[in-house]
C-alpha positions as CSV (number, residue, x, y, z in Angstrom):
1,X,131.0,110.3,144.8
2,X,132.5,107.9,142.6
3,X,128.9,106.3,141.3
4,X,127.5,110.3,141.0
5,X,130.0,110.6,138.6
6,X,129.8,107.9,136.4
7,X,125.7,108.4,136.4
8,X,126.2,112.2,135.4
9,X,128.2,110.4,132.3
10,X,125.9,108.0,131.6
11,X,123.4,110.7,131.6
12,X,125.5,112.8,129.3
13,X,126.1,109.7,127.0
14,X,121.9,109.0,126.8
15,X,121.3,112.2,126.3
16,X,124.1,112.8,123.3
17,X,122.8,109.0,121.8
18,X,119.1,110.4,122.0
19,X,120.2,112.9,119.2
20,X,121.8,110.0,117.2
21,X,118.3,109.3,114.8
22,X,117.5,113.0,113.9
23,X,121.0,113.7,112.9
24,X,120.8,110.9,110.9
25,X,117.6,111.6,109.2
26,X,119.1,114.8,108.4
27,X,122.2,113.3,107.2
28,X,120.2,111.2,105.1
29,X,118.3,114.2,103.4
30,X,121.5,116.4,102.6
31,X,124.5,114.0,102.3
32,X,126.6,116.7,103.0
33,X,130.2,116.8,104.9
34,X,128.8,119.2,107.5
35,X,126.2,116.8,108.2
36,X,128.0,113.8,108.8
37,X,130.8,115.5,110.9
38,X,128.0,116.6,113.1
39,X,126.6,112.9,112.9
40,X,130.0,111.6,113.6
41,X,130.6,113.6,116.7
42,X,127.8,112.7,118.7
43,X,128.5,109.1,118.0
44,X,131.8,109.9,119.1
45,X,130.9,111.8,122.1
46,X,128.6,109.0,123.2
47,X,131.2,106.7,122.6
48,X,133.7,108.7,125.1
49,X,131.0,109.8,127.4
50,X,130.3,106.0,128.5
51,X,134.1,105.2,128.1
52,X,134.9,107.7,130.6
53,X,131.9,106.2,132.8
54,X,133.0,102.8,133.5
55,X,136.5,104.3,134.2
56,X,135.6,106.5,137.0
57,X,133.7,103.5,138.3
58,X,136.8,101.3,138.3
């Protein structure tokens, strides 16, 4: 149960870091607060998400 959980995170985390480039580009295009706190939070999310994944598999 253990390894289903941390592969559901590790999913989650891919699929958060997948969106990484296109928020960038956009990011890029309008340099804009609302645009880098959304870039900012998928990093972050990312981040957690594979954090979280090698704790539950300790």
């Amino acid at each position: 149960m253990k390894l289903l959980k941390c592969f559901a995170f590790v999913y989650f985390a891919i699929s958060w870091a997948r969106g990484i480039p296109g928020q960038f580009k956009i990011y890029k295009e309008d340099k804009s607060l609302k645009n880098l706190f959304l870039l900012l939070g998928r990093l972050i999310m990312a981040i957690t998400a594979m954090i979280v994944a090698a704790a539950i598999y300790l």
